[in-house]
N, C-alpha and C positions, 0 to 999 in steps of 0.2 A: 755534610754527607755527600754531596754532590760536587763534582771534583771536574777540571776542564782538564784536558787531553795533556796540556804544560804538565800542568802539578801531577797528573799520574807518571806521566813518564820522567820529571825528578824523585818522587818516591820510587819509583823501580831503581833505580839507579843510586840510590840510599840507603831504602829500608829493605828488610825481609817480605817484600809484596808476592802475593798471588792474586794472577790477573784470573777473574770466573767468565768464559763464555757463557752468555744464557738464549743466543741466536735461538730462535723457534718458530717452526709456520702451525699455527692452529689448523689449518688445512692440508699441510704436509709434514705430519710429526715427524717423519726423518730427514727434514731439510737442514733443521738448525746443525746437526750432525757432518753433513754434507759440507756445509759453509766452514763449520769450522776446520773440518780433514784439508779443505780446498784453502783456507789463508786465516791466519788467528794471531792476537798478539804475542810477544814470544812468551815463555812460557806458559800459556794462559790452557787452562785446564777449563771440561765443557762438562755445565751442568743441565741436563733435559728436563724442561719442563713436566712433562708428565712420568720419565722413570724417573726422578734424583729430588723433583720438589714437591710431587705431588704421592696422595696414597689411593689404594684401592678405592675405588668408586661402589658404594651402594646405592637403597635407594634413598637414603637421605645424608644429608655432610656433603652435597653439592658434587660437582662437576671435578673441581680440583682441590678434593681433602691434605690435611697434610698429612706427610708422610707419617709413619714410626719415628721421632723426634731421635729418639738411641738408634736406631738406622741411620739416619740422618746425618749421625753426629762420625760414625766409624764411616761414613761416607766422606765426608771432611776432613778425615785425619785419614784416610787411602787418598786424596790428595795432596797431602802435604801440609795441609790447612788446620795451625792450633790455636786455640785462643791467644795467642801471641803475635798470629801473623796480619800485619795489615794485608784485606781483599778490594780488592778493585773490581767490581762486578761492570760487563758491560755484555752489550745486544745490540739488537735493530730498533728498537721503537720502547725501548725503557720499560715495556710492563714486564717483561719476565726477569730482568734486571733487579727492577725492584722488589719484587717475589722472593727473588732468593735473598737479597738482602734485608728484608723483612724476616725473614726467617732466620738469618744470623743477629738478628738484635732480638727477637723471640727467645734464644738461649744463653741471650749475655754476651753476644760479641762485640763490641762497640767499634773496633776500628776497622768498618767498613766505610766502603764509598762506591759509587754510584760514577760512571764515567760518562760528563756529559756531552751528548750528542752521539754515542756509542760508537762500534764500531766504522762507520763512516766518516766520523769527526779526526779519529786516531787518522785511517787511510789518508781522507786529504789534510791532515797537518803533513805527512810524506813519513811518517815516524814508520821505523821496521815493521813488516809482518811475517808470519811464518807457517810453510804447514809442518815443520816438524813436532815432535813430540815433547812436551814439557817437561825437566830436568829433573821435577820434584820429588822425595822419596814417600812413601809413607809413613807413618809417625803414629805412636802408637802409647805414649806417654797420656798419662789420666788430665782429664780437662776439668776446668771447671764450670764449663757450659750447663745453663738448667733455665729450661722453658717458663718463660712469664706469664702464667694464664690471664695478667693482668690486661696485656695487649691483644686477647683473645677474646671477640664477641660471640656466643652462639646462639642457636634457635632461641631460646627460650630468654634468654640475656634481652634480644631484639624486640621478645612478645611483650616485657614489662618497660623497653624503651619507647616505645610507641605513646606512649601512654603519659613520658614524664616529659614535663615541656624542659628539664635543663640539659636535656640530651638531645643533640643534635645528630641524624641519622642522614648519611652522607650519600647517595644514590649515582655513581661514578661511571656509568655509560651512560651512549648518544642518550639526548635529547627525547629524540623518537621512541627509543626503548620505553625510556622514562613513563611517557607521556602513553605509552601501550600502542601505539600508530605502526609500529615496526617490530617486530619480533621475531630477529631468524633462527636463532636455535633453542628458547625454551618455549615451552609447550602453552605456557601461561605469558601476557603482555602486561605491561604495567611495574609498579612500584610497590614497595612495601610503604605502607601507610605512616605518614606525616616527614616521610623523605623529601629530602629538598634535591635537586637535580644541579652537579658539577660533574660535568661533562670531563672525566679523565683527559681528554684530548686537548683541552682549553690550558693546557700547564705547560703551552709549549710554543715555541719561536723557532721555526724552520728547526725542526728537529731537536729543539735546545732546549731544557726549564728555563724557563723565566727565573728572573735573576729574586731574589729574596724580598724586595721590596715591590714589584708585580705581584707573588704570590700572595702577600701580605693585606694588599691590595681586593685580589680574586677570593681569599677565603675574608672578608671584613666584616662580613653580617656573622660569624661566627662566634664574637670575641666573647658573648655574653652566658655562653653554655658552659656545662661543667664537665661535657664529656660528649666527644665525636666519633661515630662509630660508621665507619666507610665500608659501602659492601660494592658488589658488582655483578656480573651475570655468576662468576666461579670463583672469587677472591683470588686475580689474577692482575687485572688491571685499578683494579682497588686499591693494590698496594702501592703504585705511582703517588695515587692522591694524600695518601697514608706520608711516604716522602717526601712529598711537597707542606702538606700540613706541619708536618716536623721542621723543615727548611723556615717556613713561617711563624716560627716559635710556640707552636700549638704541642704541647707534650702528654695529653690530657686526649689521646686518642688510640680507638681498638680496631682491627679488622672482624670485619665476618666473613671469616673465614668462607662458608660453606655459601653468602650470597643469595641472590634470587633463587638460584637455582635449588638452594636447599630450604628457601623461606617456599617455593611453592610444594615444596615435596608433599608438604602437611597440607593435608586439604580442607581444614578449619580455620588456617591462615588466610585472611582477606586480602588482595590484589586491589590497590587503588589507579586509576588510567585519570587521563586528563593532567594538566599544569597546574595546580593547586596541590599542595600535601594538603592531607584530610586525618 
């Protein structure tokens, strides 16, 4: 699922590819926009984190809910994009990359991939970029896309995993976060109780995933649970870990979606701080 800048640019030149920008600044939502008007792979069409992968915000189902899945889906086919065509998802730093290709294997896409080392990998291999407009038409033919609630964890999914030792609960930001020491954007510090802490940031070599046999390596105390369910502050950067766990032959894993920020929503949920899951 994770593809080096060679093999994308022989699939383009092969198959029916569409490249997805998913550039994004969480501090300047209209940057990613910006980046790609300013230089993007050629045809590669720009999916926004918060209008195209994420859904209305209440006050609980977290920071970045998913969208209308049937929204979603006539969003993809106004790109160009059918369950037949190979996507090439890529960014600046892989988590919103892997969001939206998380969300194409949610409704049965499988031939996606993940461009690794992202947009800066593609620039200095020296391979074309463009700011023109992508060629693509829209497509409007019935799909056979349909969402797997199975790869979906939610609140209540989370309140009975806690509790089963063959569930391993995956807690995917810093360290600090973790451990409740550092807390810049939610309201509450800490972990959801008996999460173990894998640092999203740790799956990577100067901008690169680790190659299959590191990742294999990094998730090793894993092997013995019957199911892994990865969350994060908004089920954003979760989904990296989600792609690398899969890379690492782990199939037997869900996201939570809605993350911290929808496990503190409920205020009968306990918050655990400190380096021990409890």
């Amino acid at each position: 699922m994770i593809i080096s800048v060679e093999e994308a640019k022989r699939k383009s030149q092969n198959e029916d590819v569409v490249f997805v920008d998913c550039r994004f600044d969480l501090k300047q939502p209209d940057q990613g926009r910006k980046w790609y008007d300013e230089a993007h792979l050629p045809n590669a069409v720009y999916m926004d984190l918060e209008r195209d992968l994420s859904g209305e915000v209440y006050s609980t189902g977290g920071r970045h809910p998913l969208p209308d899945m049937e929204q979603f889906k006539q969003l993809l086919l106004s790109k160009g994009i059918t369950d037949k065509t190979t996507v090439i998802a890529y960014d600046n730093q892989h988590a919103f990359a892997s969001r939206f290709a998380w969300m194409l294997k949610a409704i049965g896409h499988e031939d996606v991939f993940i461009l690794n080392g992202g947009f800066a990998a593609w620039e200095e291999a020296g391979f074309h970029l463009t700011s023109e407009p992508p060629s693509q038409d829209a497509v409007k033919n019935l799909q056979s896309w349909s969402l797997n609630d199975r790869m979906i964890a939610t609140q209540d999914d989370v309140q009975r995993y806690i509790q089963d030792d063959r569930v391993a609960l995956i807690d995917s930001r810093s360290y600090e976060r973790y451990i409740g020491d550092h807390e810049p954007i939610d309201l509450k510090a800490g972990h959801i109780p008996s999460a173990r802490s894998f640092d999203w940031m740790l799956l990577f070599d100067q901008g690169y995933f680790k190659d299959q046999q590191a990742l294999q390596q990094h998730f090793s105390d894993l092997t013995d649970v019957d199911k892994i369910v990865v969350y994060c502050g908004s089920g954003v950067t979760a989904a990296s870990n989600v792609i690398a766990l899969w890379e690492a032959g782990f199939d037997h894993v869900q996201l939570y979606v809605g993350s911290f920020s929808d496990w503190i929503s409920n205020n009968q949920n306990v918050v655990a701080t400190g380096d021990e899951p409890v």
